[in-house]
PAPATOR-949616 format. One line per field, with one value per residue: residue number from 1; residue in one letter; x, y, z of N, C-alpha, C in turn. Coordinates in Angstrom, 1 decimal. Layout:
REM PAPATOR-949616
k <- (NUM/...)
r <- (A/...)
nc1 <- (X/...)
nc2 <- (Y/...)
nc3 <- (Z/...)
cac1 <- (X/...)
cac2 <- (Y/...)
cac3 <- (Z/...)
cc1 <- (X/...)
cc2 <- (Y/...)
cc3 <- (Z/...)
END
This chain:
REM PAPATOR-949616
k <- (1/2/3/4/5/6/7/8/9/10/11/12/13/14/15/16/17/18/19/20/21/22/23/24/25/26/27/28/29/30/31/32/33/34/35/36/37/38/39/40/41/42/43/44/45/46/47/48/49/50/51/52/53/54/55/56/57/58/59/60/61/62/63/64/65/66/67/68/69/70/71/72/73/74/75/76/77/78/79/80/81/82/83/84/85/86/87/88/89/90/91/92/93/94/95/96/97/98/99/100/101/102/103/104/105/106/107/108/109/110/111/112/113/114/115/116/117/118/119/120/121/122/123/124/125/126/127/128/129/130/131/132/133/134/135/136/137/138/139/140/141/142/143/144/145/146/147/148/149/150/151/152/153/154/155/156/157/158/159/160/161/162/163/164/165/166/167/168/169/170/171/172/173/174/175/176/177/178/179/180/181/182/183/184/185/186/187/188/189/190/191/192/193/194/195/196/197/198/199/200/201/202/203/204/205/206/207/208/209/210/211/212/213/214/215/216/217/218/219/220/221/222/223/224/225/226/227/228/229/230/231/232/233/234/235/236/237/238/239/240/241/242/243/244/245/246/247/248/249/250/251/252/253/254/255/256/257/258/259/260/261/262/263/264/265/266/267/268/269/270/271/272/273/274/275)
r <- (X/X/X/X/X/X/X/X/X/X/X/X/X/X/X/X/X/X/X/X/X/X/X/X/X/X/X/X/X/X/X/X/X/X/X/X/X/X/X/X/X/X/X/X/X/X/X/X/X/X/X/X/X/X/X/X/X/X/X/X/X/X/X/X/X/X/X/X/X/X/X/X/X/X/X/X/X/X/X/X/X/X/X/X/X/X/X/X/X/X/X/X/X/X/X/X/X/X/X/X/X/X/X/X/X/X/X/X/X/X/X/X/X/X/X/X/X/X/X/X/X/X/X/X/X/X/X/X/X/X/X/X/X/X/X/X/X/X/X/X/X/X/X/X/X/X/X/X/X/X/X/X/X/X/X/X/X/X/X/X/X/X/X/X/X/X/X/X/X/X/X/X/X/X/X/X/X/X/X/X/X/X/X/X/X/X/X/X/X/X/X/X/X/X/X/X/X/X/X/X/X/X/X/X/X/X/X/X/X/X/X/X/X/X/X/X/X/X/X/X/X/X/X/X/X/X/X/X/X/X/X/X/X/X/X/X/X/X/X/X/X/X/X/X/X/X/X/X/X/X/X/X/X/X/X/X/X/X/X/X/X/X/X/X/X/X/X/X/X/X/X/X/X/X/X)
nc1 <- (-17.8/-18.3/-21.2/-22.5/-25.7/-27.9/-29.7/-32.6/-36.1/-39.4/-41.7/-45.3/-46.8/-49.4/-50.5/-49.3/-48.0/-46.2/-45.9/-43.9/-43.2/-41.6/-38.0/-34.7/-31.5/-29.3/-27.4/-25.8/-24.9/-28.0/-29.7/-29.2/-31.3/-34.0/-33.7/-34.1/-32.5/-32.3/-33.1/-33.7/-33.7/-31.1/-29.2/-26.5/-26.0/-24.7/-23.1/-24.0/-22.1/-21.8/-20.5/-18.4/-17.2/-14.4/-13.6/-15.2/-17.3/-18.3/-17.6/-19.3/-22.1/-22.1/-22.6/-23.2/-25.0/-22.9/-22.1/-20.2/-19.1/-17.8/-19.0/-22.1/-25.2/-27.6/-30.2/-31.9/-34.5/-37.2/-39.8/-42.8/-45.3/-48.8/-50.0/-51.3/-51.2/-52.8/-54.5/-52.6/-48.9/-46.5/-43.3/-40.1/-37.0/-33.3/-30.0/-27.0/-23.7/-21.4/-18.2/-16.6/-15.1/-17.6/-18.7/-21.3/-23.9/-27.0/-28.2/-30.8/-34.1/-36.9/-40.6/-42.5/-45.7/-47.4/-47.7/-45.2/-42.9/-39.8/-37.8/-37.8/-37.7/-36.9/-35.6/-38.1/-40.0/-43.1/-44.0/-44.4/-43.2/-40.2/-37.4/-34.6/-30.6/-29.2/-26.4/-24.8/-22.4/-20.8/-23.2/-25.7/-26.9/-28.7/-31.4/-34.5/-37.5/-40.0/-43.3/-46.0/-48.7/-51.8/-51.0/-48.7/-45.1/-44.9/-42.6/-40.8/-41.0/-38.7/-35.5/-33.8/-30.8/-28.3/-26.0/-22.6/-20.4/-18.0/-19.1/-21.3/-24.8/-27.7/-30.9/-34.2/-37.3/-40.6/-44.3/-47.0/-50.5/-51.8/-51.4/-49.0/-45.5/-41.9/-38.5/-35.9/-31.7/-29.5/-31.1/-31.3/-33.8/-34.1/-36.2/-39.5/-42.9/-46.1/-47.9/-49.6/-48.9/-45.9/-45.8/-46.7/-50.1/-52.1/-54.1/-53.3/-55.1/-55.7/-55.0/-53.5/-55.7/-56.6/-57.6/-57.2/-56.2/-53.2/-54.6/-54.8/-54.0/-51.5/-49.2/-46.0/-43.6/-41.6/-40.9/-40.8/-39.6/-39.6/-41.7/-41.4/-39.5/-36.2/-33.2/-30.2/-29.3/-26.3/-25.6/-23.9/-20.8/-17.2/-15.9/-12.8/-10.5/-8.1/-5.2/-5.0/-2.7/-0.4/2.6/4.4/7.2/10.7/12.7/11.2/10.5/9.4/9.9/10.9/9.4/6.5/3.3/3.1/0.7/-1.2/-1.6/-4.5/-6.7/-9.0/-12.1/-13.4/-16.1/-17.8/-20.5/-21.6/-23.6/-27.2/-30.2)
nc2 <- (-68.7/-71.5/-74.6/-77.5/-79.0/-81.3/-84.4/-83.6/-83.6/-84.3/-84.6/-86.2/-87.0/-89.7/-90.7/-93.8/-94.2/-92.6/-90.5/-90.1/-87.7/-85.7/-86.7/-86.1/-87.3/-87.2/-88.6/-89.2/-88.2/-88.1/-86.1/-83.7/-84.2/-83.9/-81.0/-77.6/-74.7/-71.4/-68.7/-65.6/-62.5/-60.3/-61.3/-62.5/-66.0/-68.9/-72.0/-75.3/-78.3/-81.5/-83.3/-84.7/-83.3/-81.6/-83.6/-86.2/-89.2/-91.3/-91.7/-92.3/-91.8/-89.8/-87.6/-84.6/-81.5/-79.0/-75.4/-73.8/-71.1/-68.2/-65.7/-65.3/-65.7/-68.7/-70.6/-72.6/-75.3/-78.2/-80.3/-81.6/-83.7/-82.2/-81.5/-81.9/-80.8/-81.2/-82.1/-84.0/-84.1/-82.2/-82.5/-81.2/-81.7/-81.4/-80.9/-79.2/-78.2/-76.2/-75.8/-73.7/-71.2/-69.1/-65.4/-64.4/-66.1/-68.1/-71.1/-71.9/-73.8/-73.4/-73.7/-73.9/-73.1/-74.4/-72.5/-71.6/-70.7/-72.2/-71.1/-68.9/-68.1/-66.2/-63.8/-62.3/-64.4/-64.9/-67.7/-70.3/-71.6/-71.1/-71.8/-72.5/-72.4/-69.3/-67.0/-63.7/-62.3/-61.1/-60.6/-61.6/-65.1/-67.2/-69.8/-69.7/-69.3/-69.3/-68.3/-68.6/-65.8/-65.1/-63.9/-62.2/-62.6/-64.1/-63.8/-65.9/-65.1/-65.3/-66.0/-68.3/-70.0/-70.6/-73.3/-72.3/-73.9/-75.6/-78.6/-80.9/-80.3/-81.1/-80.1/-79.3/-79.1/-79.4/-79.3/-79.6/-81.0/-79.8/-77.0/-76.7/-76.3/-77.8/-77.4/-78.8/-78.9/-81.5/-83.4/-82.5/-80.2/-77.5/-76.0/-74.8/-74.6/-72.8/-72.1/-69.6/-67.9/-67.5/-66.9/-63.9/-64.0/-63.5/-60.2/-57.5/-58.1/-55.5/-52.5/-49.0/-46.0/-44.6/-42.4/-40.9/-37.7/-35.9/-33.8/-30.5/-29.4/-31.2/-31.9/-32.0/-32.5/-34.0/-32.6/-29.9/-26.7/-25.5/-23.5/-21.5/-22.1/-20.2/-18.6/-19.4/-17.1/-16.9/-18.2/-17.7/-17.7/-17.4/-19.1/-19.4/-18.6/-16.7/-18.7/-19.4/-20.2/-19.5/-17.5/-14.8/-14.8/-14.9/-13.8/-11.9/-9.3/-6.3/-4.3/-5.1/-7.6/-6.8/-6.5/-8.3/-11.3/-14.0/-17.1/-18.9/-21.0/-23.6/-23.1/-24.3/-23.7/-22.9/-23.7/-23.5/-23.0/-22.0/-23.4)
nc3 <- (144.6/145.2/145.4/146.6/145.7/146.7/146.6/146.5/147.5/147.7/149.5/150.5/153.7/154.8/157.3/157.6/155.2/152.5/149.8/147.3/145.7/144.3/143.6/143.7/142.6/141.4/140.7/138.5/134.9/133.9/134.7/133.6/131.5/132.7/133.8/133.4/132.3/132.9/131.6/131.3/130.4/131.3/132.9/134.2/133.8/135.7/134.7/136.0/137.5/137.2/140.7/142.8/144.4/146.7/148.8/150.2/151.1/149.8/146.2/144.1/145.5/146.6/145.3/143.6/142.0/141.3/141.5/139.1/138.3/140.0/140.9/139.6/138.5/139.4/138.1/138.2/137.4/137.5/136.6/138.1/138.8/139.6/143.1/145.8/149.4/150.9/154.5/154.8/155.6/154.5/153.2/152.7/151.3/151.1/150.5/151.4/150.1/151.2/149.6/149.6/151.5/151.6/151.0/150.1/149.1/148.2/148.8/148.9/147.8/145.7/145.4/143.1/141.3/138.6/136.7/136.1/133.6/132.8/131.3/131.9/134.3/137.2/140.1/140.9/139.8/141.2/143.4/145.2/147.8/149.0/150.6/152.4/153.0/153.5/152.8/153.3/153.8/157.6/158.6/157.7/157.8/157.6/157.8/155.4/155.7/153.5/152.6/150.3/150.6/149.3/147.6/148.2/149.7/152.6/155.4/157.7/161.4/162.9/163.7/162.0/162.4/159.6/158.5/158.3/157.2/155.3/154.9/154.1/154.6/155.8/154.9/156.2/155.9/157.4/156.9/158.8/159.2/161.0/161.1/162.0/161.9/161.5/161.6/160.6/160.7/160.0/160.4/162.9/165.1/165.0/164.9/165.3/165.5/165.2/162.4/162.5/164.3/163.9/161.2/159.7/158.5/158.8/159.1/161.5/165.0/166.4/164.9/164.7/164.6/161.3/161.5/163.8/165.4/166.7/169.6/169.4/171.8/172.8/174.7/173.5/175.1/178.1/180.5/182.3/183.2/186.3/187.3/189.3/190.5/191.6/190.9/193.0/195.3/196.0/194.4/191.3/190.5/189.7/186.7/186.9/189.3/190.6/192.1/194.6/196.7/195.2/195.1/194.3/192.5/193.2/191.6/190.3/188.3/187.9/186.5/184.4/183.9/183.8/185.9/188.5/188.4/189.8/188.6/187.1/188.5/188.5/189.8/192.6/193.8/191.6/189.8/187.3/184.8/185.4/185.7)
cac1 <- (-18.9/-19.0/-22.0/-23.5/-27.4/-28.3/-30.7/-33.6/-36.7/-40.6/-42.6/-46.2/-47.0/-50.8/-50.8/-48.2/-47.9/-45.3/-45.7/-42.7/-43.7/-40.0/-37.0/-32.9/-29.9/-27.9/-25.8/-25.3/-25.4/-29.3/-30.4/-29.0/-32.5/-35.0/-33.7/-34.1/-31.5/-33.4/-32.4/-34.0/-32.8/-30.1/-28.5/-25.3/-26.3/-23.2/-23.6/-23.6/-21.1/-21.6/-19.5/-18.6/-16.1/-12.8/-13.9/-16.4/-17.1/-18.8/-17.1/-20.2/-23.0/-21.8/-22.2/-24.3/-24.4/-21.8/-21.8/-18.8/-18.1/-17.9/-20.2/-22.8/-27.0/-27.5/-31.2/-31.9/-35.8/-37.6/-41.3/-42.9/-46.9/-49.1/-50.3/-52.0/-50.9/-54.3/-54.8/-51.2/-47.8/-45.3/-41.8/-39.1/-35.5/-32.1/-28.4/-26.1/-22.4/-20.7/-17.1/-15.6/-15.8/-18.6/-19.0/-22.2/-24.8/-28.1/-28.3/-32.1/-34.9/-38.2/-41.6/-43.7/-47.2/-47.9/-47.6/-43.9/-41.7/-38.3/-36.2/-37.9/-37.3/-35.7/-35.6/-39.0/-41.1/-43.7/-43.3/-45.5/-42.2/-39.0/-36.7/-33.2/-29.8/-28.9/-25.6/-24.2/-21.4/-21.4/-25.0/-26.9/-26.6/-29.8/-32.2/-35.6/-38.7/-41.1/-44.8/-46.8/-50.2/-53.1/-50.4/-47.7/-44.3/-44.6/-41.0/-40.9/-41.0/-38.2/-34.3/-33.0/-29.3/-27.9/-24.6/-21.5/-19.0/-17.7/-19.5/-22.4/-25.5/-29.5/-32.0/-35.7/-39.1/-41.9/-45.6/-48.3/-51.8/-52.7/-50.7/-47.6/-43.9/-40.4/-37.5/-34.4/-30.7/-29.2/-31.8/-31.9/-35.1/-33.6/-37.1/-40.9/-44.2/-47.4/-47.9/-50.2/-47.9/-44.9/-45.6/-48.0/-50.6/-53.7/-53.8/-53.5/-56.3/-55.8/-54.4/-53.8/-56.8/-56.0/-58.6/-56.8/-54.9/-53.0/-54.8/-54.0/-53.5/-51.5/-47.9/-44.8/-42.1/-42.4/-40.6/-40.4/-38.8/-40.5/-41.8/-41.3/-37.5/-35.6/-32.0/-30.0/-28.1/-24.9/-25.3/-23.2/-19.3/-16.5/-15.2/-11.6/-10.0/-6.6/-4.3/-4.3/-1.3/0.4/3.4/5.4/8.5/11.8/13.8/10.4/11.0/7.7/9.9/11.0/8.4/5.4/2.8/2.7/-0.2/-0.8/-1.8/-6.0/-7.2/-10.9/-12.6/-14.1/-17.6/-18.0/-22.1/-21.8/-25.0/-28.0/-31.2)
cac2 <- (-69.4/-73.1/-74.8/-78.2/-79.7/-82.9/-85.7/-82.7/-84.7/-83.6/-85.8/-86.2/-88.5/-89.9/-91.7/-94.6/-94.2/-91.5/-90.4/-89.2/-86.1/-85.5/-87.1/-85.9/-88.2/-86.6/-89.6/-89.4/-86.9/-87.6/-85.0/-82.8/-84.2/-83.3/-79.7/-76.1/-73.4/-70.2/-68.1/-64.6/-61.6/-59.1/-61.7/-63.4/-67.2/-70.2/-73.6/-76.5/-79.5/-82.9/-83.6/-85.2/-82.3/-82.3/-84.3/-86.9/-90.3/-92.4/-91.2/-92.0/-91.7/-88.9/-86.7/-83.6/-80.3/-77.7/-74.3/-74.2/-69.6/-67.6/-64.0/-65.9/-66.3/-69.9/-70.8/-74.5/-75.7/-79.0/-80.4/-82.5/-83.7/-81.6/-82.4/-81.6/-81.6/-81.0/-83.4/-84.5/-83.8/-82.2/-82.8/-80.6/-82.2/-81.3/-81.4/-78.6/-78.1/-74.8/-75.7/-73.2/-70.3/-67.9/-64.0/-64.2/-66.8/-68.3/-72.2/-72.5/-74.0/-72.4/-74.3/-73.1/-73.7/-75.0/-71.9/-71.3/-70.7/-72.4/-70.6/-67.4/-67.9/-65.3/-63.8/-62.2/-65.4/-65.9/-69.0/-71.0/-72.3/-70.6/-72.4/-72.9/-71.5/-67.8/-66.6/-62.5/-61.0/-61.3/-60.0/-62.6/-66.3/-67.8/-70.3/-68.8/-70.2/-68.6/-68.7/-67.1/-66.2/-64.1/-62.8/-61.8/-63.5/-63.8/-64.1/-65.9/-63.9/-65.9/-65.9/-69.8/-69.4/-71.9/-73.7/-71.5/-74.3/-76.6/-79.3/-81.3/-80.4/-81.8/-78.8/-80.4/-78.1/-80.1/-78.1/-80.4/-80.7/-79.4/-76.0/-76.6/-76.5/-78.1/-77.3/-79.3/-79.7/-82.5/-84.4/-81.9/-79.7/-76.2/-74.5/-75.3/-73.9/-72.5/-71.1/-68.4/-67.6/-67.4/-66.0/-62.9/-64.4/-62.8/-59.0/-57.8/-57.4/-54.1/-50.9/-47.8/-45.4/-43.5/-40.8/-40.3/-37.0/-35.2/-32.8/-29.3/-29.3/-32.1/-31.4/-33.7/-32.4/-35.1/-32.2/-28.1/-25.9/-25.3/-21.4/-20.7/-21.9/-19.1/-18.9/-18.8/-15.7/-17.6/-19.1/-16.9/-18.0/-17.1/-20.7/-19.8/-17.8/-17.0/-19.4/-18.0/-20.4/-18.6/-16.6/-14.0/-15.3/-13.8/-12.8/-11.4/-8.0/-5.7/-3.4/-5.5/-8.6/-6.7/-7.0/-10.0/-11.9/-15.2/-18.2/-19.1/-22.4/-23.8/-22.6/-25.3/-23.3/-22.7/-25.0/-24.0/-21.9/-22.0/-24.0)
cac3 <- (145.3/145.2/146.4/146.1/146.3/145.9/147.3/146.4/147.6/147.8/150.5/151.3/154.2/155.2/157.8/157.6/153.4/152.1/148.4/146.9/144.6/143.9/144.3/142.6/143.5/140.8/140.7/137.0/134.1/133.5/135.2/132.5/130.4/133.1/134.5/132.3/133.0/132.9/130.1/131.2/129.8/132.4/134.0/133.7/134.7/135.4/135.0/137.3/136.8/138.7/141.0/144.3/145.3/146.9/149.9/150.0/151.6/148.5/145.2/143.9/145.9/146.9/143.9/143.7/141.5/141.8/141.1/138.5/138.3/141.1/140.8/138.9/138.9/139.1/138.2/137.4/137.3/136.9/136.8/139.0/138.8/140.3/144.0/147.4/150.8/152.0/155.3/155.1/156.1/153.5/153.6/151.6/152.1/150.6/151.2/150.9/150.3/150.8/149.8/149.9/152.3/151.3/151.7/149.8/148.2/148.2/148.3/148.8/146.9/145.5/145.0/141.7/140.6/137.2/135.4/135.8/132.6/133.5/130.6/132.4/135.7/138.0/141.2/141.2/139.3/142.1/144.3/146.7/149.4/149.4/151.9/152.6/153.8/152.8/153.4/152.8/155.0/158.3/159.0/157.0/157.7/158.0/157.0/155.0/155.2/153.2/152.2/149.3/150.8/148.6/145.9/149.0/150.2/154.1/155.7/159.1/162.0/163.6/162.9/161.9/161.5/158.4/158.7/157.3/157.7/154.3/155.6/153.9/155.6/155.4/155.5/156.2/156.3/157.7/157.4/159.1/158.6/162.2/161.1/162.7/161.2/162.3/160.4/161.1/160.4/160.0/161.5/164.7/165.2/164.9/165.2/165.1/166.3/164.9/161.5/162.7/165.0/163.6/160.0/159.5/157.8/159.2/159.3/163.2/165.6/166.1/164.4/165.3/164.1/160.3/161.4/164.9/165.2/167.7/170.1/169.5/173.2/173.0/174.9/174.0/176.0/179.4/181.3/182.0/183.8/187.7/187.2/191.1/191.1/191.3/190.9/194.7/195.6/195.9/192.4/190.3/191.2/188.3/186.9/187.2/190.0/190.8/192.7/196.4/197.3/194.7/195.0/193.3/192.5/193.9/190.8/189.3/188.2/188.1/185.4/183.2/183.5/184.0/186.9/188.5/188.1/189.8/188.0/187.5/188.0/188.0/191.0/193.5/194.0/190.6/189.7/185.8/184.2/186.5/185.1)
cc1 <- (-19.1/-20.0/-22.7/-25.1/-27.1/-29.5/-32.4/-35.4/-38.3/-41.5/-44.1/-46.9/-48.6/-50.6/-49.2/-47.1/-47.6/-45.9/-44.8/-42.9/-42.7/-39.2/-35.5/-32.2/-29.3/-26.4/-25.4/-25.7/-26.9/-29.9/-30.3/-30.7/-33.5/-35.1/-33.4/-33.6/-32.7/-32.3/-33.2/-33.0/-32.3/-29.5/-27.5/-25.1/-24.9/-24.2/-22.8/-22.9/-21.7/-20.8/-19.5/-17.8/-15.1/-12.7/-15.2/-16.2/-17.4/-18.4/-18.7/-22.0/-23.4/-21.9/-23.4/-24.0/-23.9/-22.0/-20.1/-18.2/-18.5/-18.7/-20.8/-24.2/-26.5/-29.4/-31.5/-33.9/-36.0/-39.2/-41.6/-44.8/-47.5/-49.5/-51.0/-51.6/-51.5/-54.7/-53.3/-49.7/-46.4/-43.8/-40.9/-37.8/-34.3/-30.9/-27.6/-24.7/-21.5/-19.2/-16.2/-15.9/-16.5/-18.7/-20.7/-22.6/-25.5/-27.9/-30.0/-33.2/-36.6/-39.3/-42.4/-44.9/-46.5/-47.4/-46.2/-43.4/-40.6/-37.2/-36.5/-37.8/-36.7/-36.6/-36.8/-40.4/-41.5/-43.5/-44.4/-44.4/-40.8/-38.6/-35.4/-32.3/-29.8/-27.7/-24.7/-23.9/-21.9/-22.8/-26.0/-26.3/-27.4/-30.7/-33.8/-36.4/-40.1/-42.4/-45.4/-48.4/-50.8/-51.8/-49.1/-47.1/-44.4/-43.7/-41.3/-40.2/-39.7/-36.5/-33.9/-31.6/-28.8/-26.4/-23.8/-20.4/-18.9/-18.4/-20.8/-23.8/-26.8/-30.6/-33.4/-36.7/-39.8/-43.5/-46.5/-49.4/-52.6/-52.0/-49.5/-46.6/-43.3/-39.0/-36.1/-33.0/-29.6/-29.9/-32.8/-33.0/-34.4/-34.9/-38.4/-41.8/-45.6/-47.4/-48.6/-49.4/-46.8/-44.7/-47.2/-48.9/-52.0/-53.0/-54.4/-54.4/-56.5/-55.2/-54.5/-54.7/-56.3/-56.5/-58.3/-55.8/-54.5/-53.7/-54.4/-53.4/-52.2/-49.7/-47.1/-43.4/-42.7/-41.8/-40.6/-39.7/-40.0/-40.4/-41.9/-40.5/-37.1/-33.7/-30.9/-28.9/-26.7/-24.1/-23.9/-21.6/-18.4/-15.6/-13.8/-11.3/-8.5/-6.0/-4.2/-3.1/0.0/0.9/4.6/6.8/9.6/12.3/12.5/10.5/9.9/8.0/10.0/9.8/7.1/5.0/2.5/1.3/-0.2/-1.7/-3.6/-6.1/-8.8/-11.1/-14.0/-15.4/-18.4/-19.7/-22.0/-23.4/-26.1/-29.2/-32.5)
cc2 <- (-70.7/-73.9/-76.0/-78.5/-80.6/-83.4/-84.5/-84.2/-83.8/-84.6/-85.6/-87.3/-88.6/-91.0/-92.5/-94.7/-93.0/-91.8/-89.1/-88.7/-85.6/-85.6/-87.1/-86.3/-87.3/-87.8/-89.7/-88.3/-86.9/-86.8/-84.1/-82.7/-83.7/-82.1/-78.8/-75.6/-72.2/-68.9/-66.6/-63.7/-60.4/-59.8/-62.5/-64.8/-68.1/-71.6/-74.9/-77.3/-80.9/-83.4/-84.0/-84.6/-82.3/-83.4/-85.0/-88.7/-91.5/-92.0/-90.9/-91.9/-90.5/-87.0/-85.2/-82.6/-79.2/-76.6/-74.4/-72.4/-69.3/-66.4/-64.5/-66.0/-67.6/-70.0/-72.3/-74.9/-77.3/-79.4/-81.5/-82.6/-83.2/-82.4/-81.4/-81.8/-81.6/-82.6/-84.1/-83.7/-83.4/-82.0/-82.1/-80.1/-81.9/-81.2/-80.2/-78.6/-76.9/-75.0/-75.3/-72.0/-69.2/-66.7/-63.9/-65.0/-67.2/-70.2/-72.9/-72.8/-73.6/-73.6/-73.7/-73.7/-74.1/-74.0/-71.4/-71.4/-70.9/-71.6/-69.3/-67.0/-66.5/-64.4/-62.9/-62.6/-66.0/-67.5/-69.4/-71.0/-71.3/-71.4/-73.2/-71.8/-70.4/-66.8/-64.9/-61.9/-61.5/-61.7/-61.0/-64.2/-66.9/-68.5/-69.8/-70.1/-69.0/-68.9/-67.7/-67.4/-65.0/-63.1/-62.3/-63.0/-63.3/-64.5/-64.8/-64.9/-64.0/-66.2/-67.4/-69.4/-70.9/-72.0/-72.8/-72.6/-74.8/-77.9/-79.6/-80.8/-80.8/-80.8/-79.9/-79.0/-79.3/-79.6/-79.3/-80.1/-79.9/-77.1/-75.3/-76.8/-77.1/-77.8/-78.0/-79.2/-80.4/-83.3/-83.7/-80.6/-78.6/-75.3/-74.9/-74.1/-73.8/-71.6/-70.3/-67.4/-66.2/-66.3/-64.6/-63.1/-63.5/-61.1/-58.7/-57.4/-56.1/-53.4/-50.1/-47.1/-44.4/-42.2/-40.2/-39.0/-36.6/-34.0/-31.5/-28.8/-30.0/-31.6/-31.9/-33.7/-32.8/-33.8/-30.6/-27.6/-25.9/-23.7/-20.6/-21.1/-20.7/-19.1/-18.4/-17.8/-15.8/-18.4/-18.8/-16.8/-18.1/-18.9/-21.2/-18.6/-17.8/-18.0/-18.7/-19.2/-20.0/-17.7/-15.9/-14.6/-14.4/-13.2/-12.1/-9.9/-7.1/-4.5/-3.6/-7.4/-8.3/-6.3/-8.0/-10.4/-13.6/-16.4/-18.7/-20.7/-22.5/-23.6/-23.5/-24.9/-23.5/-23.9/-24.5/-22.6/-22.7/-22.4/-24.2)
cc3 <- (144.7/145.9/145.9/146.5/145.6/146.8/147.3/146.3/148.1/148.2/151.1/152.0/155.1/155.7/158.2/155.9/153.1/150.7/148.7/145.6/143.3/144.2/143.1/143.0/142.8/141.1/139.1/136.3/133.0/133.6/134.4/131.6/131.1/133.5/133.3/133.3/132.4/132.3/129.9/131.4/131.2/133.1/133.6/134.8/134.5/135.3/135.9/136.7/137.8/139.3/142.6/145.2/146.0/147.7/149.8/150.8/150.8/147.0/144.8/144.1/146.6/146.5/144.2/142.1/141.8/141.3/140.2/138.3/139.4/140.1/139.5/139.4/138.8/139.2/137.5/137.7/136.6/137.6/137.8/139.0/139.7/142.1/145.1/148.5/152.0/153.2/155.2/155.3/155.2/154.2/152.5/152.1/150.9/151.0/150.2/151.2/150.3/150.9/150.0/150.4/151.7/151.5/151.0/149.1/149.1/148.1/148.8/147.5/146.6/145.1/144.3/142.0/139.1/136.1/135.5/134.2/132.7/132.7/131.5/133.5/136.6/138.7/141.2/140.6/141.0/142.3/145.2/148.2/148.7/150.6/151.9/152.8/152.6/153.6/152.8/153.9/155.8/159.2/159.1/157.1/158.7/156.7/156.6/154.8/155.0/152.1/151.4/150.0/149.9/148.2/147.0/149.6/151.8/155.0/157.1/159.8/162.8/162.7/163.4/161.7/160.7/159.2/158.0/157.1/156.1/154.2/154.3/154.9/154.9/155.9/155.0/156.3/155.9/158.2/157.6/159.4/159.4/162.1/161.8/161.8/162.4/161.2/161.3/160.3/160.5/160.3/162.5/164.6/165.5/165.2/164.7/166.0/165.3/163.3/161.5/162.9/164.6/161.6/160.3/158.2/157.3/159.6/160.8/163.8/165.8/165.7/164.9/164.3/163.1/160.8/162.6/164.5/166.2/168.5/169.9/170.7/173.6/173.5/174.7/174.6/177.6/180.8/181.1/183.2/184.8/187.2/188.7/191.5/190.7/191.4/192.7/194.4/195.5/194.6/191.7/191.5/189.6/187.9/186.9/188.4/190.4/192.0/193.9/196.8/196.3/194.9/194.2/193.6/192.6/193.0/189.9/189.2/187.3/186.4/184.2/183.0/183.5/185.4/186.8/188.8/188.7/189.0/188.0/187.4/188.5/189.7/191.9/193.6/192.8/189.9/187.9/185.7/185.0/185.4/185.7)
END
C-alpha cells in the first residue's frame, strides 16, 4: 500500500477573510521537525518518505508523503493553535495519491482536541472530524465523514464513494455555520445537505415502548387452514400409473421373463397431497 497526502490545509472563513489554522505543502524535509510518529505499544507502524512518486507534473511542487512498507499502521500527528468555527465556515482540504492499486487502506485525516498524545495515538484516541477516502476489498470504497458528538463517533448516514484510481485526487469537507455540509472531489460537490439530517445527532422522536409486550392472544401466523374445506371425493389419484399405450412385446416370454408388466409413468390427474 502506497499512498500519498499532501497540501493538508485547515480553513476558517468569515465573511470575505479566510484564516488558515493549518496549512502542509510538504515541499521539503521540514516537515520531519513539526510531525510525531505515534509510538503506541501493539502495533507495527512504517514510515513515510517524501516524495513526488513515479508520475508527477512539477518534480517539485509536486511532492507529498508516501507510505514507504506495505501491511503497515501509519500514524503521523502535528499541532496547530487552538480555534473556533463558531459563526464561520470550516474548510478541511487534502490531496490523496493511491499509487498503486489498493485491496485495503485508509488515507483519511483525524481532527484532535488539545489533549491528544501524538507518540500515543492510535486507532481508538478520540477525535472531533474524521474525514476522508477508505478503501477495503471490493465492499468498501468510500469517503467518511465523521463527527464526535457528547463522547460518541456519529458515521454519516449517507454512502460517498472515494476515488480507487492511481490518480491525485482533492478531498474537501465544508461544515457551515447555518448547519449544512458539502463535501467535494476534486472541486466537484459529491454530496451535501443538512447535518441533522444526515448524521444521527439527536436521539429519534419516537421509540418503540420497553414496557410493551405481546398479547397472550396475540396470533403471528397471517394465514390457517379454512376448517369447512373438506377434501373432494376425486382427490386421491395414485402419482404413477401404468402406460395404457403400452404393449407386451412379441418375443416376451411369460416363462422365462416373468409376467409382463407394463411400464408406469406420472399420472396426468394425479394434484399431489391434499391441503
Amino acid at each position: 500500500m502506497l499512498y500519498f497526502v499532501s497540501v493538508c490545509s485547515l480553513v476558517a472563513l468569515c465573511l470575505v477573510r479566510a484564516e488558515v489554522y493549518f496549512e502542509e505543502k510538504f515541499l521539503d524535509d521540514s516537515w520531519e521537525k513539526n510531525w510525531v510518529y505515534s509510538e503506541h505499544p501493539g502495533k507495527e507502524f512504517g514510515k513515510f518518505v517524501l516524495s513526488h512518486g513515479k508520475f508527477f507534473n512539477d518534480a517539485d511542487n509536486d511532492k507529498g508523503i508516501q507510505t514507504s512498507q506495505d501491511a503497515r499502521f501509519y500514524a503521523l500527528s502535528t499541532k496547530f493553535k487552538p480555534f473556533s468555527n463558531k459563526d464561520k465556515v470550516l474548510v478541511i482540504q487534502f490531496t490523496v495519491k493511491h499509487e498503486q492499486n489498493i485491496d485495503c487502506g485508509g488515507g483519511y485525516a483525524k481532527i484532535f482536541d488539545c489533549k491528544l498524545e501524538p507518540k500515543d495515538m492510535h486507532g481508538e484516541t478520540p477525535y472531533e472530524i474524521m474525514f476522508g477516502p477508505d478503501i477495503c476489498g471490493p465492499g468498501t470504497k468510500k469517503v467518511h465523514v465523521i463527527f464526535s458528538y457528547k463522547g460518541k463517533n456519529i458515521l454519516i448516514n449517507k454512502d460517498i464513494r472515494c476515488k480507487d484510481d492511481v490518480y491525485t485526487h482533492l478531498y474537501t469537507l465544508i461544515v457551515k455555520p447555518d448547519n449544512t455540509y458539502e463535501v467535494l472531489i476534486d472541486n466537484e460537490k459529491v454530496e451535501s445537505g443538512e447535518l441533522e439530517a444526515d448524521w444521527n445527532f439527536l436521539p429519534p422522536k419516537k421509540i418503540k415502548d420497553p414496557e410493551a409486550k405481546k398479547p397472550s392472544d396475540w396470533d403471528d401466523k397471517a394465514t390457517i387452514d379454512d376448517p369447512n374445506d373438506k377434501k373432494p371425493e376425486d382427490w386421491d389419484k395414485p402419482e404413477h400409473i401404468p402406460d395404457p399405450d403400452a404393449s407386451k412385446p412379441e418375443d416376451w416370454d411369460d416363462e422365462m421373463d416373468g409376467e409382463w408388466e407394463p411400464p408406469m409413468i406420472d399420472n396426468p390427474e394425479y394434484k399431489g397431497e391434499w391441503k
